[in-house]
C-alpha positions in Angstrom: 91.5 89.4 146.4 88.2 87.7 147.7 86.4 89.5 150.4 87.5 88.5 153.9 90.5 87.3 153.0 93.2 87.8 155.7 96.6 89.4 154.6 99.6 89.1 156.7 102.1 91.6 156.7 105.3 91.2 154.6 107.7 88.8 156.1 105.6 86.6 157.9 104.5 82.7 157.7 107.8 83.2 155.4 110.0 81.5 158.1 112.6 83.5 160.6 114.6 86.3 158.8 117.9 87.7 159.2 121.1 86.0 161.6 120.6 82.1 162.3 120.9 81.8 166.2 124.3 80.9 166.9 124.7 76.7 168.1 126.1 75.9 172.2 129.3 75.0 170.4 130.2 78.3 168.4 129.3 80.4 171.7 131.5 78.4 173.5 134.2 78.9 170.9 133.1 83.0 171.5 133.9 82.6 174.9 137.1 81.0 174.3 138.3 83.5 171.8 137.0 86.3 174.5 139.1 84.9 176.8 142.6 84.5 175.1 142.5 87.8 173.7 141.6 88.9 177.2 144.4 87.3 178.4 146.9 89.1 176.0 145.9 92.3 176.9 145.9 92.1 180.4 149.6 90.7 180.3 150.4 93.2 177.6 149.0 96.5 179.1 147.3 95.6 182.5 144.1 95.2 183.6 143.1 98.7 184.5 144.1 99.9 181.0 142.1 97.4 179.0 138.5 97.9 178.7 135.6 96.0 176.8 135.7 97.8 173.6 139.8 96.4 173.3 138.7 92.6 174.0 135.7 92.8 171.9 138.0 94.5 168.9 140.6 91.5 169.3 138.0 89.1 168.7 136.0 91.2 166.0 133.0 91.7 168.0 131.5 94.5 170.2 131.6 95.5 173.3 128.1 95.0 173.6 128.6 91.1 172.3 131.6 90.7 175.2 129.2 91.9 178.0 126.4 89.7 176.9 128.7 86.9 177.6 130.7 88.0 180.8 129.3 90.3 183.5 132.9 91.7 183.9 136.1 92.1 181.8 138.0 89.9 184.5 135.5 87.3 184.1 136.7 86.8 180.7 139.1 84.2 181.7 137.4 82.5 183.3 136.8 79.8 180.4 140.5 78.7 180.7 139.7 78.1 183.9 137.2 76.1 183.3 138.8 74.2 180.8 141.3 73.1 183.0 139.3 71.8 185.3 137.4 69.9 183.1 140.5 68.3 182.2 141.1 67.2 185.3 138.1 66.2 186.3 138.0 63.7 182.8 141.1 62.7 184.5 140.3 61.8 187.3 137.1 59.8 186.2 139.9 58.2 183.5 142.2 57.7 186.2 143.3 53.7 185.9 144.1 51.8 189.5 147.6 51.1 189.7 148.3 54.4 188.0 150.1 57.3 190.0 147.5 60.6 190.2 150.3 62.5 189.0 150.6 60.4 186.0 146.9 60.8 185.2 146.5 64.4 185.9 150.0 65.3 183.9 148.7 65.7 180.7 145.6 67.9 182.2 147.4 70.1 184.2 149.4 71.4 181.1 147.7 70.6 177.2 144.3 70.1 178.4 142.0 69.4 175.6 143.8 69.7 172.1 141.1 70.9 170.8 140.7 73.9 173.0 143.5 75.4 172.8 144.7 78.4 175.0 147.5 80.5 175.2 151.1 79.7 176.2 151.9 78.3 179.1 154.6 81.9 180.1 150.9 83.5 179.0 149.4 81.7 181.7 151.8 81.9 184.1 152.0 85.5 183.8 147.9 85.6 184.1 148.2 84.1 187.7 151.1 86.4 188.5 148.4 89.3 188.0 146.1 86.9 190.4 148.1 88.2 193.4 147.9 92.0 192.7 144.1 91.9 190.8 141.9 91.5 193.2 139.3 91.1 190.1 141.2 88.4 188.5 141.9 87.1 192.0 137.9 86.2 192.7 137.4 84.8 189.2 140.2 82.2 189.9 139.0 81.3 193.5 135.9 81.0 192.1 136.6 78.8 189.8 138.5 76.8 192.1 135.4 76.8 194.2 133.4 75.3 191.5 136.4 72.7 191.2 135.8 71.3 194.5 132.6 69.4 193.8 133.1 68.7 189.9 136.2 66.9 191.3 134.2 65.1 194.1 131.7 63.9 191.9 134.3 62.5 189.2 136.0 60.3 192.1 133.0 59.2 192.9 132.1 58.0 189.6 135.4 56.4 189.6 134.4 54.6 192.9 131.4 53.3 191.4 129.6 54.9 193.9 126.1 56.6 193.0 126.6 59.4 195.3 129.3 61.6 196.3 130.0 60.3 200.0 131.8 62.4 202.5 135.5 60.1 201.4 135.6 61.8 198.1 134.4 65.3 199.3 137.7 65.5 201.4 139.5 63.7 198.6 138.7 66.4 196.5 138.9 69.1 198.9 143.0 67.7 199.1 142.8 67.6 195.2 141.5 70.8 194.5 143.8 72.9 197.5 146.8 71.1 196.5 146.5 72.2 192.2 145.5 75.9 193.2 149.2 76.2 195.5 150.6 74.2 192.7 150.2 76.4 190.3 150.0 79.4 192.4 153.9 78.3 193.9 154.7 78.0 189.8 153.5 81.4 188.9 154.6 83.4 191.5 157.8 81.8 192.5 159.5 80.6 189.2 161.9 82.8 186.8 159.6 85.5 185.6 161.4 85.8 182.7 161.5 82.4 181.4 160.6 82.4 177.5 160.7 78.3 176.2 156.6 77.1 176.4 158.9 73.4 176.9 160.4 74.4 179.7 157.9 76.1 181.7 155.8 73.3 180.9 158.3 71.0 182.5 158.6 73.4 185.6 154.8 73.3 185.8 154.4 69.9 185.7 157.3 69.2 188.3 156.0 71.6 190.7 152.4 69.9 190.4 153.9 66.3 190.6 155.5 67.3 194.0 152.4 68.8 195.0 150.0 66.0 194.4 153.3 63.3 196.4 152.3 65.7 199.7 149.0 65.0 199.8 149.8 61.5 198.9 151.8 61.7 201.9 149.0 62.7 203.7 149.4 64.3 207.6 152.1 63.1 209.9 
């Protein structure tokens, strides 16, 4: 080797070694994944009873990987909830004049994105019955509904054409966003517990929503 050459340890200027960095989309799908199998514990054993290591061991990861992407095991859900309202905030920017609301937000306050899916709908339901008695579950829903509120205000306005969110559309989605969270709260906690057809729940869900969204419709008296 000539004098004063420069040697570089092992491994470098060789490019980056070991695990490729994982891409936005295959941490989202993590998430997701998280979050279901969260979901079938907590209905299956409880909250208290399931811990990190039993989500992270559903999914095939550790408990160290489920912390690194939620601060809390009750934050797991919190990407269904966030799915949905996507949904309905595509929706609602997709939302045709002449065409009920209820009509538009039908198919997002049930599926949602095909190709996200989540668990059954009796899953679900049984998720937001645990809402009421978890009060960690309970601040990761209202949370979520809290992010709703301007997400939803912002989509109406886009449908207005307007270039800002005006102080119309903030109350229109204030309306929006209280009147899906009873909707679905008056679904899961006041329906037949024990009903087992995904078709018919959906069907229950969607009724319960549709009669929702005619009272704001309504508006006050």
């Amino acid at each position: 080797m000539p004098d004063g050459a420069i040697t570089e340890p092992p491994g470098r200027g060789r490019g980056r070694t070991g695990r490729p960095p994982l891409t936005e989309r295959r941490k989202a799908e993590i998430r997701l994944e998280i979050a279901r199998a969260a979901v079938e514990l907590f209905v299956a054993q409880g909250v208290a009873a399931t811990t990190g290591e039993q989500i992270g061991q559903a999914v095939g990861v550790s408990a160290r990987t489920v912390w690194r992407y939620f601060p809390s095991k009750e934050s797991c859900v919190s990407p269904l909830f966030a799915a949905g309202i996507d949904a309905i905030a595509a929706s609602l920017r997709a939302w045709r004049p002449g065409r009920p609301l209820e009509d538009a937000l039908e198919r997002a306050a049930t599926t949602g994105d095909p190709s996200t899916p989540r668990p059954h709908l009796p899953k679900i339901r049984a998720l937001m019955r645990l809402t009421r008695t978890e009060p960690g579950l309970r601040a990761v829903w209202l949370q979520a509904h809290d992010e709703a509120e301007p997400a939803f205000a912002r989509a109406l306005a886009d449908r207005a054409g307007l270039p800002a969110v005006d102080l119309r559309s903030e109350i229109q989605a204030a309306m929006l966003n209280s009147a899906l969270r009873t909707a679905v709260e008056h679904y899961a906690w006041r329906t037949d517990e024990e009903q087992p057809d995904p078709a018919v729940a959906e069907a229950e869900l969607v009724s319960t929503v549709r009669s929702a969204l005619a009272i704001v419709a309504e508006g006050l008296a």
